[in-house]
N, C-alpha and C positions, 0 to 999 in steps of 0.2 A: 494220767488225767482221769478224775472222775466226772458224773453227772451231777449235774446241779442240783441240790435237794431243796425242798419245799421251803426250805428258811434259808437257806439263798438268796431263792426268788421273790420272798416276802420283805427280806433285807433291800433287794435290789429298788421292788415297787415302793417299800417306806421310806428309802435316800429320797425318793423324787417326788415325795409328797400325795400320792395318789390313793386312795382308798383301795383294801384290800376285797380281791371278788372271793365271794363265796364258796366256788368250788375249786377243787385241785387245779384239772383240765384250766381252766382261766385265769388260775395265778401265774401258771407256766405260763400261759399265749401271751398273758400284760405283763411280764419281765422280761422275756425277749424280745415283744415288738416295742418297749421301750429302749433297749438299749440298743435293736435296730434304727431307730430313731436317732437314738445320740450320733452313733457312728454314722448313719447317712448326713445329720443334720452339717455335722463338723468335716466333713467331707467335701460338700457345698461350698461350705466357709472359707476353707484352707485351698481349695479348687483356685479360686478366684486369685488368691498372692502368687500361685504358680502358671499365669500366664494360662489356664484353661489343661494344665496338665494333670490330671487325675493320679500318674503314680508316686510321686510323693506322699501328694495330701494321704491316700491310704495308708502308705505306710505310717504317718505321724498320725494320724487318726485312729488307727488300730492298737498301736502305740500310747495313745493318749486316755481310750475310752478303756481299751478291755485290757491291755496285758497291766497298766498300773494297779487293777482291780482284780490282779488273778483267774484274769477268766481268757479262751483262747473259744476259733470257731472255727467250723471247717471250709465254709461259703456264706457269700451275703447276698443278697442286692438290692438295689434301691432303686429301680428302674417306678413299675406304679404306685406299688405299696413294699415299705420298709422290712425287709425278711432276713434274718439268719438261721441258718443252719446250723442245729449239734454244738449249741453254747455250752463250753464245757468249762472246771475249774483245774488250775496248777495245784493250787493251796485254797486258803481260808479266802474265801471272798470279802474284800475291804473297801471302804470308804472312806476318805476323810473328812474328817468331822467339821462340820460347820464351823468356822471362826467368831467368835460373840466377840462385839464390837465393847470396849471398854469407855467406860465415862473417862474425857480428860477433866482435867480441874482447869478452870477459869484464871488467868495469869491475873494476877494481882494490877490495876496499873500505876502506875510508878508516879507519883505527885513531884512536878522537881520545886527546888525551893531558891526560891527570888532574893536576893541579899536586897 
């Protein structure tokens, strides 16, 4: 496992739409308290279908945000403010690419004909 490098974490904040900070030190802190975010946020969410059970939802959560994106960590929490610990990567950090919605074409309507 390596450390995350600076176009990583500029990958990570450019998936999410968010303007890049100026210095080093602050691109690191807004790419992992962003993805602290995802994984608290989806935790919440998935919490709620397991009857108030937390340990599923972590593991599909964890599952969901970081390992499909190559990335692995050693502690979290999400008690007052969103934190992880030692975001590391497997491989190439990836994202799936936004889906562009295609024009359909307009169906013809069918005129029927009266004898």
């Amino acid at each position: 496992m390596k450390e995350l490098s600076q176009e990583d974490y500029k990958t990570i904040i450019h998936h999410y739409g968010f303007p890049l900070p100026k210095s080093k030190r602050l691109i690191v802190k807004k790419g992992e308290s962003l993805m602290a975010k995802k994984l608290c946020s989806c935790i919440k969410k998935v919490t709620k279908k397991f009857k108030n059970n937390k340990t599923p939802a972590i593991g599909i959560c964890t599952y969901s945000v970081l390992k499909n994106r190559n990335l692995k960590i050693k502690s979290f929490t999400c008690k007052k403010k969103a934190k992880i610990v030692s975001l590391r990567k497997t491989k190439k950090v990836r994202f799936k690419k936004k889906k562009v919605k295609r024009k359909r074409r307009k169906k013809k309507s069918l005129k029927r004909k009266t004898h």
